[in-house]
C-alpha positions in Angstrom: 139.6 -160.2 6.0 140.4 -157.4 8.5 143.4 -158.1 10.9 142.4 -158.7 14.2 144.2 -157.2 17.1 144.6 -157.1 21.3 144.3 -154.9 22.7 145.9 -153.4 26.0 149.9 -152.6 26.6 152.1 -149.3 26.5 151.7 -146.3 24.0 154.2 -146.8 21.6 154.6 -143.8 19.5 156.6 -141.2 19.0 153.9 -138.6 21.4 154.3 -141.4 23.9 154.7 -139.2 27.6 153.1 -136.5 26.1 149.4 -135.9 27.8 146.5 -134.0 26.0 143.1 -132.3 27.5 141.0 -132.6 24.6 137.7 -130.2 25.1 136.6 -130.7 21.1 133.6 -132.3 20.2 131.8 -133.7 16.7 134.2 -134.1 13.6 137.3 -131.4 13.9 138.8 -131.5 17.3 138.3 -135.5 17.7 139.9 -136.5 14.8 143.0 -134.5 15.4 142.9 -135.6 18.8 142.6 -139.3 17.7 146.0 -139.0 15.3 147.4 -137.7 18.7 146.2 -140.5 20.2 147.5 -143.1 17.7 150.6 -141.6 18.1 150.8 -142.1 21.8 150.0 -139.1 23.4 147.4 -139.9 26.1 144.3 -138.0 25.2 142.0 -137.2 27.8 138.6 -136.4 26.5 136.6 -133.7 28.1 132.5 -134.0 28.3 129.6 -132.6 29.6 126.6 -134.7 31.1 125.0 -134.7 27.3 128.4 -136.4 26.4 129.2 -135.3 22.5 126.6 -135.3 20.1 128.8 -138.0 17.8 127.6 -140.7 20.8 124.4 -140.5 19.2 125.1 -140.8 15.6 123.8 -143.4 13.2 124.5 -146.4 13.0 125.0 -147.5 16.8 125.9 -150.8 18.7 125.0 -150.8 21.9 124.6 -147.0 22.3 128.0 -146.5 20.7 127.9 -144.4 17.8 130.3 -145.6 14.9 131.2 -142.2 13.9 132.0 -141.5 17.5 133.8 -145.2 18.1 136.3 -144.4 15.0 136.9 -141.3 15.8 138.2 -141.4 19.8 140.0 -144.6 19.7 143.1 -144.2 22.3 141.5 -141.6 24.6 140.0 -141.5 28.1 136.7 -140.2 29.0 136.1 -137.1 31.7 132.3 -136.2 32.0 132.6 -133.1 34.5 130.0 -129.9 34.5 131.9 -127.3 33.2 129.5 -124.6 34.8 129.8 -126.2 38.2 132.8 -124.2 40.1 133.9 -127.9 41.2 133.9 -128.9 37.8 136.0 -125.8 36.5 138.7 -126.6 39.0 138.4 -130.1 37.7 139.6 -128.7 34.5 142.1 -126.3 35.4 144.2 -128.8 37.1 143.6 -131.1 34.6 145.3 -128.6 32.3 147.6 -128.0 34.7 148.9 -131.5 34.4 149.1 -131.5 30.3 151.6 -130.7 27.6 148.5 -129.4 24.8 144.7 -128.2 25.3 142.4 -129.0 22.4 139.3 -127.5 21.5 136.7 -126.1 19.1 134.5 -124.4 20.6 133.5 -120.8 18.7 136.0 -117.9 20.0 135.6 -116.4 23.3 134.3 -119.7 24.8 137.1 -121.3 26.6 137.7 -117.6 28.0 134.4 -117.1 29.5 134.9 -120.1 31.3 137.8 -118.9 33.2 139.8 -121.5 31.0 141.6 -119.2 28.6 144.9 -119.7 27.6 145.5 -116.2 29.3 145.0 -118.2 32.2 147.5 -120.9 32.3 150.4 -119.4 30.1 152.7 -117.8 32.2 152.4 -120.7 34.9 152.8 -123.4 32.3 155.3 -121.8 29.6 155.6 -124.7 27.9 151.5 -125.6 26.9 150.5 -125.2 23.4 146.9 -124.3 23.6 145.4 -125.2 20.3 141.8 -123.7 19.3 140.5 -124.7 16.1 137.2 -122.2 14.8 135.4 -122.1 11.8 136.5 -118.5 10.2 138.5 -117.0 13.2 137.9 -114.7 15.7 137.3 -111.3 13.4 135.5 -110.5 10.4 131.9 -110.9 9.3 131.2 -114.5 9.4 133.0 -114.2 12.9 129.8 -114.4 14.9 128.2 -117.0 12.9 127.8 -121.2 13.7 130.0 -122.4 11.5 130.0 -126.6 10.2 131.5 -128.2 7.4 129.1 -127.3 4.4 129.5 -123.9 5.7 132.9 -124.0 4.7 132.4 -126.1 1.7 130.0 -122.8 0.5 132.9 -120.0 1.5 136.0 -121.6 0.1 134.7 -123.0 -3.1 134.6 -126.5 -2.4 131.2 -126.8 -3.5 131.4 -125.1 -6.7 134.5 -127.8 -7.6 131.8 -129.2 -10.4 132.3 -126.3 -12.4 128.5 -125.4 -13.3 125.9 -123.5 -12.6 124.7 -125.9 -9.9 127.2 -126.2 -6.6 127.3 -129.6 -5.3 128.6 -130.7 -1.9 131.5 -132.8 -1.4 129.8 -136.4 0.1 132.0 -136.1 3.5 132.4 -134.0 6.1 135.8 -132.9 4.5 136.8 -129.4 5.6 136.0 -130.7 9.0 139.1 -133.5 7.9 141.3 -131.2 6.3 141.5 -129.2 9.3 141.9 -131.9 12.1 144.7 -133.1 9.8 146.3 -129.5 9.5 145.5 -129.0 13.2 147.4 -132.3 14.1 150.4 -130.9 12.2 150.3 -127.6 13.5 150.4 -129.0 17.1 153.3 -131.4 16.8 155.3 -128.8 15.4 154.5 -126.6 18.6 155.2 -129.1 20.5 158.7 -129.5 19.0 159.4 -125.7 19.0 157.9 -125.9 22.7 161.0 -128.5 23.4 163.9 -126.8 21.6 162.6 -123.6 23.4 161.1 -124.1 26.5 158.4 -121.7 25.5 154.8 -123.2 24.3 152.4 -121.1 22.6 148.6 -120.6 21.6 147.9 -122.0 18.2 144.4 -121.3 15.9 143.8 -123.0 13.6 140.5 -122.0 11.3 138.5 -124.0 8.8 138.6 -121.7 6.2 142.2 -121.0 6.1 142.7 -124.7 6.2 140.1 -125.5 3.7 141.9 -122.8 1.0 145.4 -123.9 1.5 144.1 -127.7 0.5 142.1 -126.1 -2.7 144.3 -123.3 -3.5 147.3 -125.4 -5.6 145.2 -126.6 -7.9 141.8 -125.1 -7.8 142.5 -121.7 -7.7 145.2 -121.6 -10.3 143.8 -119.0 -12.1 144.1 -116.7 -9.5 147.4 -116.7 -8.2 149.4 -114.8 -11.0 148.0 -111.0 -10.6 149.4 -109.9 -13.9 146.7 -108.7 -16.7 149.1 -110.7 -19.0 149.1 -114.4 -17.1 146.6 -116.4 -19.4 143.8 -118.0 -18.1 143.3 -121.9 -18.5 139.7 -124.2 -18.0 138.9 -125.5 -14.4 140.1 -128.9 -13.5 138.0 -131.8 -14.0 138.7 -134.8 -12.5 135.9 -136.5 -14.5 138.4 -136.9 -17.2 139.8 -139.9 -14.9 136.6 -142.2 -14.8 135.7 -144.2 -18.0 133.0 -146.0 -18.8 134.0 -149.6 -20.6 131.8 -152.2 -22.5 130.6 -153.7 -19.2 131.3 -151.3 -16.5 134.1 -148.4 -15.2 137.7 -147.8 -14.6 139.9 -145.0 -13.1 143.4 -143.9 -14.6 145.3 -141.4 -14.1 148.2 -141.3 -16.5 150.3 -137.9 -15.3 153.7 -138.5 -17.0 154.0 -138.5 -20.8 155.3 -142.0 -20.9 152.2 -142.9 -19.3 149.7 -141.2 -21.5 151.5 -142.9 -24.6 151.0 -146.2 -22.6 146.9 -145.5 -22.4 147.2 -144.9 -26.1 148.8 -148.0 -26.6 146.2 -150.2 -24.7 143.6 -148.6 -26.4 144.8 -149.6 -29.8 145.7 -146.0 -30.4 149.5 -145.6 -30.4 149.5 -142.8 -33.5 148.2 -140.3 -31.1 151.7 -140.3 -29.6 152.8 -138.7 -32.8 149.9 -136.4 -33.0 151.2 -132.9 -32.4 147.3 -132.2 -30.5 149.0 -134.7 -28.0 152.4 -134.8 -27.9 153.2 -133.5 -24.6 151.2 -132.0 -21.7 150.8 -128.9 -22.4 149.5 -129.7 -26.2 146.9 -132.1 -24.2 145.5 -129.0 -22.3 144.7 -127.1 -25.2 143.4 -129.8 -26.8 141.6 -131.6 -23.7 138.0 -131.3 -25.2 139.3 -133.3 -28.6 141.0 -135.8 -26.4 138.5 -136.7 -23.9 136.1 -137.6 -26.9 138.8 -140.1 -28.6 139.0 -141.6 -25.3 136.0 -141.8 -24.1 135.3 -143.7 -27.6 138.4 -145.7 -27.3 137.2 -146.9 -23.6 133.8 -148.4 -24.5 135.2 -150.7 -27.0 136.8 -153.3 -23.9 135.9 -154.8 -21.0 136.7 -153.7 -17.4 139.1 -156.6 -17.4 140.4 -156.7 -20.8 141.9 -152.7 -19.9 143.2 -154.0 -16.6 145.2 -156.6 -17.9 146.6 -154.3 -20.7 146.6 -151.4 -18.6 148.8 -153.7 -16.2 150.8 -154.5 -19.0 151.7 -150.8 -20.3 152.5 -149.7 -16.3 149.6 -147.1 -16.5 148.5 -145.8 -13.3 144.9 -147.4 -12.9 142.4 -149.4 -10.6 138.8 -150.8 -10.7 136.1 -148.8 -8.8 135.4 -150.2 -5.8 131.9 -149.7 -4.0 132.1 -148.7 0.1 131.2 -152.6 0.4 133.9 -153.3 -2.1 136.8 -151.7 -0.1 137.1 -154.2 2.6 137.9 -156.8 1.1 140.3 -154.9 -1.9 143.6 -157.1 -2.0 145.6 -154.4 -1.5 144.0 -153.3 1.5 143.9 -156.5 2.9 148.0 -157.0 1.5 148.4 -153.8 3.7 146.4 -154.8 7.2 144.7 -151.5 6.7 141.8 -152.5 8.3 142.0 -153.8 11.9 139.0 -155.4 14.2 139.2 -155.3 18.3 136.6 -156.7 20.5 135.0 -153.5 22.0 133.5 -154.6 25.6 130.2 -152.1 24.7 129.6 -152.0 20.7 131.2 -156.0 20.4 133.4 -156.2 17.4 134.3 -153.2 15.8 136.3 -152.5 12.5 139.0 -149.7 12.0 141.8 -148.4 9.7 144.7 -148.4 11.2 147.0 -145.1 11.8 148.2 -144.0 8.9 151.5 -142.8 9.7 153.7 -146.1 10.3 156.6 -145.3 12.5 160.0 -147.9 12.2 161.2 -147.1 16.0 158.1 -146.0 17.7 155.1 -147.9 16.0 151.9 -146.3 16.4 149.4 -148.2 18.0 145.4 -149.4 19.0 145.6 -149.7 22.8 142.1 -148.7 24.6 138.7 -149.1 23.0 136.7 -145.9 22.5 135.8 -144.2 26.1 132.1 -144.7 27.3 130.8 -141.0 28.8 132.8 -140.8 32.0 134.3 -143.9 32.0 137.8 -142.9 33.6 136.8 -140.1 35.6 137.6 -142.3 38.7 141.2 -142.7 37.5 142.0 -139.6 36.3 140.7 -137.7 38.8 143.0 -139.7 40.9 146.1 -138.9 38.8 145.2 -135.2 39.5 145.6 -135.9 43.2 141.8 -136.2 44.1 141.4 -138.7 47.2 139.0 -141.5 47.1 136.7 -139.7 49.5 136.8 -136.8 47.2 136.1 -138.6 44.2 132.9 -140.1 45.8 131.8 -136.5 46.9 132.3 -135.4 43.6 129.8 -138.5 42.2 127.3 -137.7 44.6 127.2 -133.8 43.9 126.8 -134.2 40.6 130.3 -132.2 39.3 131.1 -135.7 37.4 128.9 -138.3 35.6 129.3 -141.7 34.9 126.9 -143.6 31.6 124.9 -146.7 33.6 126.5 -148.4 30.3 130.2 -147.9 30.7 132.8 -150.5 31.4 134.7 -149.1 33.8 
């Protein structure tokens, strides 16, 4: 069972007071904006009319797309027409009044819109203006759209199989990788920006995100330029799935200690004083002879019969769970990692729960993912925009509002 929460009440975290214009759409931008978000900072989210493509992703409830309702929990929604004059100087002051600007549009973008960082720095020293791209602003991809398997192609991501035939990762994961890099890369702005006084614009590009996450140990053979540096085989992470009598399990046994605990569940303990085996290094050069031991010793129990001895021997383990299967893990239930919240468009919705945990200044779930427009009222109003103005607004067409949203 998921935990259930409220929701409503204060931000909580530790970005709590700290107020974000968030122009990204799809995958990058929103997710970093969300962490953001779960950490407190009030996160407006900037739209045009066609709202962002994720609203319309599959599966929906109620027009609310789930990939979209995970992703831009804790955030308000602004629809305003970015190529309407009004709707620039919506914008502007809307940056005006915030501490970071978020967005992913391709280089050059938020410039031609008169909405440039050049703009707003020297007026607003302290703003960290934070542009995520897919291969920066230079070179000869520059020019190109850029999305996730695009990355997965450049970095090497999709040749992580290790044969002739590339395979793409089944998520959206450089898109990931960077919104988590991006989130870090903004919150330590911010904290310069503070000790300072001086913010600063920040880019932050797939690709350079995507190699730092493969480089340690994917690209091990080409860190040491020396003609002398041997080379060793690819990394294979196959080695940690093994098929039983009846089924699967994953270990991962890193230390030696732990590799002579395998052996010893297996009804193999000799192979501890096997010199092939002895130690890690022996175990890489002999990983081929290994594997096949193993993989021989594994078929001979049950799925259960291994996690009991594996459980036994303190071997780092754990059944496979299916998608369906993860919900209702113990562990994840022990944990509350799951949460539910009554959404007042898509009904009852399910969601992890922020991943940092915070002692002093929890993070929290406080709003329900934004309909298309649903707070222009208020935050136009926080921006100093008189009721009259905000109806003129409305009726000219610089803001939107969905027929379905709440507010």
């Amino acid at each position: 069972m998921s935990k259930h929460i409220t929701l409503g009440g204060a931000a909580t975290g530790p970005l709590a007071g700290v107020k974000v214009a968030d122009f990204s759409a799809v995958f990058s931008g929103p997710i970093c904006a969300g962490i953001l978000g779960d950490q407190g900072a009030d996160v407006i989210k900037v739209e045009a009319f066609t709202g962002d493509m994720m609203r319309r992703g599959l599966p929906q409830s109620n027009g609310m797309g789930s990939a979209f309702t995970t992703m831009n929990r804790n955030k308000r929604s602004l629809c305003v027409d970015l190529q309407n004059p009004k709707g620039k100087e919506i914008a502007a002051k809307l940056i005006c009044n915030s501490d970071v600007v978020l967005e992913n549009f391709r280089p050059g973008v938020m410039d031609r819109l008169g909405l440039g960082y050049d703009v707003f720095k020297h007026d607003q020293p302290k703003l960290i203006y934070a542009s995520i791209n897919g291969v920066g602003g230079h070179g000869p991809y520059a020019k190109r759209r850029v999305y996730d398997a695009v990355i997965q192609a450049i970095s090497g991501f999709a040749a992580l199989k290790g044969d002739a035939a590339p395979e793409m990762v089944n998520s959206l994961v450089c898109d990931k990788i960077t919104s988590l890099t991006a989130a870090e890369a903004i919150v330590a702005a911010l904290f310069q920006a503070e000790r300072s006084g001086f913010g600063q614009k920040v880019d932050i590009s797939m690709l350079d995100a995507a190699l730092s996450f493969l480089w340690p140990d994917t690209m091990n053979n080409f860190t040491f330029l020396d003609p002398d540096v041997e080379r060793v085989p690819y990394l294979d992470h196959s080695v940690f799935l093994h098929e039983t009598k009846d089924g699967w399990i994953a270990t991962m046994p890193v230390q030696d200690a732990e590799v002579y605990g395998v052996f010893r569940a297996l009804g193999q303990a000799h192979l501890a004083e096997d010199e092939r085996f002895i130690d890690q290094t022996a175990r890489a050069r002999h990983r081929d002879e290994l594997r096949a031991i193993m993989d021989s010793a594994y078929r001979k129990f049950t799925t259960q019969q291994l996690s009991e001895r594996f459980e036994a021997e303190d071997v780092p383990y754990s059944l496979i769970n299916d998608r369906g299967d993860v919900i209702d893990d113990p562990q994840v239930e022990a944990m509350d990692a799951l949460l539910t919240y009554q959404h007042p468009q898509a009904g009852l919705v399910r969601t992890p729960r922020p991943a940092a945990q915070y002692a002093n200044t929890p993070s929290n779930i406080r709003t329900h993912t934004p309909a298309l427009g649903e707070h222009n009222d208020q935050v136009l109003a926080e921006l100093g925009y008189s009721r009259a103005q905000i109806d003129a607004l409305h009726e000219s067409e610089v803001v939107y509002l969905d027929p379905l949203s709440s507010g």
